[in-house]
N, C-alpha and C positions, 0 to 999 in steps of 0.2 A: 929548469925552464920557467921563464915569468908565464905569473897566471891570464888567464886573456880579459880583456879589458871587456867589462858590462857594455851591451849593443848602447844602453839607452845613455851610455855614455860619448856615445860616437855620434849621437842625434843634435842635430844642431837646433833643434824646439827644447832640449834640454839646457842648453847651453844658454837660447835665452830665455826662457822661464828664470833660469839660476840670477840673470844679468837684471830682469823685471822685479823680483823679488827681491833684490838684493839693494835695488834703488827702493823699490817702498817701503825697504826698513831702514834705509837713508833719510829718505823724505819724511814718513811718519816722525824721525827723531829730530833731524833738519829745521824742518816745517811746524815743528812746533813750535819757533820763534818767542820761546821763553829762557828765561837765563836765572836758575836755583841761585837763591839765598848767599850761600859760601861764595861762589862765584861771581855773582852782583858787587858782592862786599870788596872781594878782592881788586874787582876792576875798579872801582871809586875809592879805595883805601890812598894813602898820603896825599890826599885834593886841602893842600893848604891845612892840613894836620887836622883836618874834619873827619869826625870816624861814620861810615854811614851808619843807617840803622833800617833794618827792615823791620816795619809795621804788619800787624794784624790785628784785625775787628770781624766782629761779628754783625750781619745784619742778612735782619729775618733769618733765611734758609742757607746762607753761603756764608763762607767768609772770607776777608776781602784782604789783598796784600799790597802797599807802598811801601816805598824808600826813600829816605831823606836823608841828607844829609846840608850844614853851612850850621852859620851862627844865628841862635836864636831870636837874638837883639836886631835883627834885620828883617826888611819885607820877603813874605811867605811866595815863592810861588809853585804852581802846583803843573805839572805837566799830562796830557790825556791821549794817550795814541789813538791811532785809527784800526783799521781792519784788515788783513792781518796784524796782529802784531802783539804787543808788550809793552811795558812799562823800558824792557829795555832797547828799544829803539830810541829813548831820549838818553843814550850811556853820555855820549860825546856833550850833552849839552848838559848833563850834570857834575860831569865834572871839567868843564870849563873855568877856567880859574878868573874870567872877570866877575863872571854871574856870579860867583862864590862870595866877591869881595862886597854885592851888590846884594843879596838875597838868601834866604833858605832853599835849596831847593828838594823838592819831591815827587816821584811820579807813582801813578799807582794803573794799577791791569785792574781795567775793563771788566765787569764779567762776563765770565766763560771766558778770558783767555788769561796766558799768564799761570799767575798762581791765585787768581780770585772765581774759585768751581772751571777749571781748565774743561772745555765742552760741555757747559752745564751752561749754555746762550741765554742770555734775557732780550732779547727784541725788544722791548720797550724800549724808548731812550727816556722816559718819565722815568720808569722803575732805573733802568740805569745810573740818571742823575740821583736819582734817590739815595741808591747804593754809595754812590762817591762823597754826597752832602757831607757824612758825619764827620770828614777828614775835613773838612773847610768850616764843619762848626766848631772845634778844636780849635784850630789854629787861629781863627778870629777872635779868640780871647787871649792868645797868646803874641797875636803880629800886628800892627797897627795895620798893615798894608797886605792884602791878597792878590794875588793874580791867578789867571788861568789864559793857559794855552791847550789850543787843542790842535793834532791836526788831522786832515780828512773827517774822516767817523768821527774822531775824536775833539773837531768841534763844534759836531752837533750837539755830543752831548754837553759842551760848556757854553753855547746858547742856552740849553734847555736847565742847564743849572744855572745862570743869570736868569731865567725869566722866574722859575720856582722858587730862588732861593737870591733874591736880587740886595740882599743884605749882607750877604757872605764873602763878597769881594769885592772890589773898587776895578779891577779892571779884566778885562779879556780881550783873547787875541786868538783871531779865529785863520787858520792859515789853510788854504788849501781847502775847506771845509765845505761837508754838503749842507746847503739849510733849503735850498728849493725845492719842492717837491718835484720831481722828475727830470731834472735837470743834471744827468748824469749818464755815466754810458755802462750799461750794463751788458758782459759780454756773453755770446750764444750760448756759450760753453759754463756758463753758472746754470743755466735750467736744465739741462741734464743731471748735471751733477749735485741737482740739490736735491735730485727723486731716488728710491729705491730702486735697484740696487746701487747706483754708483757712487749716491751720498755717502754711501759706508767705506769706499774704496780709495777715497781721499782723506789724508791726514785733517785732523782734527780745526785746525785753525783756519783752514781754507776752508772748511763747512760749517764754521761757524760766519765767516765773510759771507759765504753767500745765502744764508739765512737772513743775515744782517740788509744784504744788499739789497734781496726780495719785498722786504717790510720797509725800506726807506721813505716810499714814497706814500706811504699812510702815515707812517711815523709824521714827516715832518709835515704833510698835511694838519694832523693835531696841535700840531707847535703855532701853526697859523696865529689861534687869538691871541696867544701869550707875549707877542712881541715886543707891543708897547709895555710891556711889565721890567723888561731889563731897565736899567738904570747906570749900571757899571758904564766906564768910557771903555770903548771895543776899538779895536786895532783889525783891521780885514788885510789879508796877503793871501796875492793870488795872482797864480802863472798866467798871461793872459794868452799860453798855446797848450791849455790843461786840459787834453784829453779825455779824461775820466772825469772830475770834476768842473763839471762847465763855466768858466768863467762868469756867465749868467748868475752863479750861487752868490759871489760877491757883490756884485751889484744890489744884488735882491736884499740882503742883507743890510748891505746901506739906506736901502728904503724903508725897508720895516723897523729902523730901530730911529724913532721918533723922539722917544723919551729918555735914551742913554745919555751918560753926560757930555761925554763926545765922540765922533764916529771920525774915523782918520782912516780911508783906503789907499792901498798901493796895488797898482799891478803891476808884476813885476815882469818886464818886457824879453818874450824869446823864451819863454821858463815852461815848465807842465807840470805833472803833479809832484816833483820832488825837490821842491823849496828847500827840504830842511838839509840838501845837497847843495844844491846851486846857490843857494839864496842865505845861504846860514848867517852872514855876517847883520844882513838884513833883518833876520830874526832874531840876531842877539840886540839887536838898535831896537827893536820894535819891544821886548823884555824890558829893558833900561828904561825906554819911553814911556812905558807901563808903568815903574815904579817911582820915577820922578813926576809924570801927571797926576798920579794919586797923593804924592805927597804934598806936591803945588795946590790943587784941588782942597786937601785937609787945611793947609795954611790961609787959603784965601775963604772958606768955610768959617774958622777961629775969627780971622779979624773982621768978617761981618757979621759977626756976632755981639 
């Protein structure tokens, strides 16, 4: 005779306790939106017989992980995701094979996400940019031409790295990107989840965003005086039906950079925040665009000389 089957097996709060637990050790692994080393490799391995490489450095108390991969002898550019996310959210656009025939390319995790202190948040976007600098002082001795692209978060902090460090690269391209102070939609459901207890009950990346998201609007208040200190020529792309990131950011943007070499916006008509979807072909023109202005730029610098 079969044995009788346990009561709390017949309970249907066990069944979904089993179903809720069973997603948050999904999501916990899911939601971490990072992609290990062997695996990064593997996904970018035969891009026109480029082997990638994954980088690590040290600075201060963390230490910080990018990828690269193309031919040296070409202009650098350097990729910066937003919130959530990772270095591999630009996969598709590293191993894109015109970029390849056109540039080096690289992208590196943020800190606190990624593999650079995974939960270990810097809020600052000053200390941020800091953290990424060393990868662009490197490479400026090695590439004639730099670029950066950011998007969302991630080109705030390549604002705040052209205005501190406005020697380090000749161009930037700011896509989707917050730079206004408050000019973004922040939803109900990050303030709960940024307090004890619930903070702890969401996977790691998502409480890192919404830590990130909290500090925005002092963050890029700070960034206020440094504007006229860029100098790189900046590329601005932006959805002009961007629900989270206000289309207001790009404009704003175009007005504060006074002293850059040259500022070219597009909005791109019907779009929101996920360009690097919709808009991609857009974004690889606007990369190209980046590394031929700079090079035109250096040519037309030499002979008025």
């Amino acid at each position: 005779m079969p044995g009788k089957i346990p009561q709390f097996l017949k309970r249907k709060r066990f069944y979904v306790g089993l179903a809720f637990l069973s997603f948050m050790v999904f999501a916990y692994d899911f939601l971490e939106l990072r992609t290990p080393d062997a695996t990064f490799i593997a996904e970018l391995s035969n891009q026109q017989g480029y082997e990638p490489r994954v980088n690590r450095y040290a600075f201060r108390d963390r230490e910080m992980r990018y990828i690269e991969l193309g031919n040296e002898r070409l202009p650098f550019v350097l990729f910066v995701h937003g919130s959530p996310s990772s270095s591999s959210f630009w996969t598709s656009f590293l191993s894109d094979s015109l970029l390849l025939s056109h540039a080096k390319l690289a992208a590196v995790d943020r800190p606190g996400y990624g593999y650079s202190g995974f939960g270990d948040l810097e809020t600052s976007v000053e200390a941020q940019a800091a953290a990424i600098a060393p990868i662009l002082r490197e490479k400026r001795k090695e590439h004639d031409t730099v670029i950066l692209i950011g998007s969302s978060y991630g080109g705030t902090i390549c604002a705040r790295l052209a205005m501190d460090y406005p020697d380090l690269m000749d161009g930037v391209i700011l896509q989707s990107s917050s730079v206004k102070p408050g000019a973004e939609t922040t939803y109900w459901l990050t303030y709960p989840t940024s307090k004890w207890p619930l903070k702890w009950l969401i996977p790691t990346s998502i409480r890192n965003a919404n830590a990130e998201k909290l500090s925005h609007r002092l963050e890029l208040e700070k960034m206020l005086p440094f504007w006229e200190q860029v100098r790189a020529a900046v590329t601005i792309l932006h959805g002009d039906e961007d629900g989270l990131i206000h289309p207001d950011n790009a404009y704003f943007a175009r007005d504060q950079l006074v002293n850059a070499a040259s500022v070219r916006l597009e909005m791109v008509r019907g779009s929101g925040h996920d360009l690097a979807w919709t808009a991609r072909e857009l974004i690889l023109d606007a990369i190209l665009g980046a590394i031929d202005g700079a090079k035109s730029g250096k040519i037309a610098a030499l002979d008025n000389q």
